[in-house]
C-alpha positions in Angstrom: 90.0 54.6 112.2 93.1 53.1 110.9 91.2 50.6 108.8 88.9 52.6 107.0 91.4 54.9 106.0 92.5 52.5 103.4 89.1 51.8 102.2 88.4 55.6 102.0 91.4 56.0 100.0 90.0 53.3 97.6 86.5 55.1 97.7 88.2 58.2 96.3 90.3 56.6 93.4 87.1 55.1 92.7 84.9 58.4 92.2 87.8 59.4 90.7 88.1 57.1 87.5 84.7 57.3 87.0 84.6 61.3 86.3 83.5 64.3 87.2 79.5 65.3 88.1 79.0 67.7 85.2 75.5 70.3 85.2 73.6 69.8 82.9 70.1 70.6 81.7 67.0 68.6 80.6 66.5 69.9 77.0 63.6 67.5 75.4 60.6 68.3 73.9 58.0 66.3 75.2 57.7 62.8 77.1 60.7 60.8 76.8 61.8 56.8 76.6 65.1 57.3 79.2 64.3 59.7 82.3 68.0 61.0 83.0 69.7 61.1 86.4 73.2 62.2 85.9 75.7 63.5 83.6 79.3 62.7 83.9 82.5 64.2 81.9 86.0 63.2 82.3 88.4 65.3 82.5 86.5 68.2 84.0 87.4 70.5 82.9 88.6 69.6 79.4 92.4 70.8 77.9 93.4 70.9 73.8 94.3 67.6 73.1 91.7 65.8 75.5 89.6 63.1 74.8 86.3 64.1 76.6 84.5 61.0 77.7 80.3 62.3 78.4 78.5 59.3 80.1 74.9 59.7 80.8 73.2 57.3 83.4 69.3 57.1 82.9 66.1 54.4 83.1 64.6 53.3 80.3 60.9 52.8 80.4 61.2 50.1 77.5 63.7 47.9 75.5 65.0 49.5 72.4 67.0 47.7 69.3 68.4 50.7 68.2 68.1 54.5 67.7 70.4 57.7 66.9 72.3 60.3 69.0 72.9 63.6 67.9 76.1 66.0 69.0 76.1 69.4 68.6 79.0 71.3 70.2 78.9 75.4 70.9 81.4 77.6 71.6 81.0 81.0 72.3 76.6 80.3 71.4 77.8 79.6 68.2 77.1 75.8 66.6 81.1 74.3 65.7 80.7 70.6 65.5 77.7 68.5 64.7 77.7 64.4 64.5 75.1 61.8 64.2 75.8 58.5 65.7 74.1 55.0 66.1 72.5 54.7 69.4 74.1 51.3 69.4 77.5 52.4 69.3 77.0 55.1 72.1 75.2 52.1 73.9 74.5 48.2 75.3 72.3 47.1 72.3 69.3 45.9 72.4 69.2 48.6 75.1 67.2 46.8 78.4 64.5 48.1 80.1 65.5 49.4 83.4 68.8 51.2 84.0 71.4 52.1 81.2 74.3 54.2 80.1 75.3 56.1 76.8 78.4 57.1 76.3 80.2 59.5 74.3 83.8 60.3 73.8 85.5 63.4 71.4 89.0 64.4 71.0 89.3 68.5 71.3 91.9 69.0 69.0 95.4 70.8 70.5 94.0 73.6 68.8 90.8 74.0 70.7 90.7 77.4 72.0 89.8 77.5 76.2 86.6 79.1 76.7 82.6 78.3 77.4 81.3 75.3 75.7 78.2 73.3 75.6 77.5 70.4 74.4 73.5 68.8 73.0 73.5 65.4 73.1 69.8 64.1 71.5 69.0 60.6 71.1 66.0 59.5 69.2 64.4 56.0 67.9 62.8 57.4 64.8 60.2 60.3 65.8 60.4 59.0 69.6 62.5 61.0 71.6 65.0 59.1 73.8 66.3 62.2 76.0 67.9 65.5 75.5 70.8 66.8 77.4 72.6 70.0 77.5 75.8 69.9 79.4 78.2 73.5 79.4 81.7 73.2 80.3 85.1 74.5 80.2 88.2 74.5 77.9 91.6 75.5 79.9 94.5 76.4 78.6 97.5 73.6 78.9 99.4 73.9 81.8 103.0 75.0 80.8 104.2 71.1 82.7 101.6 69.6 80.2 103.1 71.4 77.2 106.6 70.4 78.4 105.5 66.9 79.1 104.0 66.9 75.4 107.6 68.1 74.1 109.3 65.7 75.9 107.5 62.8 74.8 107.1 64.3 70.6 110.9 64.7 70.6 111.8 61.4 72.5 109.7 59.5 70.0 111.7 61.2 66.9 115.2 60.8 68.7 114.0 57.0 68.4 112.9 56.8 65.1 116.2 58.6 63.9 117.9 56.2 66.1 115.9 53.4 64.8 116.1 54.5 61.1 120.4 55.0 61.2 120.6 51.4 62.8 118.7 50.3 59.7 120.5 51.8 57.1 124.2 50.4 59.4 122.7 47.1 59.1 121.7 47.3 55.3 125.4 48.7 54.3 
């Protein structure tokens, strides 16, 4: 038991870096090139200031040289961020037949207010639909440790540029 303990312990730092299973929902319109299997988002759930990393694992019934991605982001039902993107910045290009990723990252802002949100994420390779993904999930509030942490680090950084900038002008007198 002893020595599986450590390779347990390695199997859940493992599942941990990766992120978190995330629902999510088919949304295309028709037949598509990738069939989906899972949607991951790290963190989940997402705090003001995070930078939300979507990764979607699917097969690709053919090899593709490129494409778009669409995000829409809604909060409260309400459309509050749309982006288009080049497939082959979101993925491995030319994307293989067989199994691939796309990824997508976005910052939420410090000001992102907690709450229900869902995210569309739509890729196409001009009137072909790729897949179609719907994935809701939650903004929380900033722990009070996380704010202080925040703080902490804002105001060291300025005590060492004031530092750094009175050194300067000792040195240039």
């Amino acid at each position: 038991m002893i020595a599986t303990r450590p390779r347990l312990v390695l199997l859940l730092l493992v599942v941990a870096a990766v992120g978190t299973h995330a629902e999510w929902k088919d949304c295309s319109t028709g037949p598509t090139v990738f069939k989906v299997s899972d949607v991951t988002l790290d963190p989940n759930p997402v705090k003001p200031g995070d930078l939300a990393k979507f990764v979607i694992q699917a097969e690709s019934s053919k090899e593709l040289r490129g494409g778009s991605v669409q995000m829409i982001v809604h909060y409260a039902g309400m459309p509050i961020w749309t982006q288009m993107d080049n497939l082959c910045d979101k993925a491995d290009c030319p994307v293989k037949q067989g199994p691939t990723q796309v990824r997508y990252s976005q910052l939420f802002p410090g000001i992102t207010p907690p709450g229900s949100y869902t995210v569309t994420l739509d890729g196409h390779a001009g009137a072909e639909q790729l897949f179609c993904v719907t994935v809701p999930f939650q903004v929380v509030p900033p722990q009070a440790a996380d704010v202080a942490a925040g703080w902490e680090a804002a105001l060291g950084e300025a005590a060492r540029q004031q530092a750094l900038t009175t050194h300067r002008k000792r040195l240039a007198a």
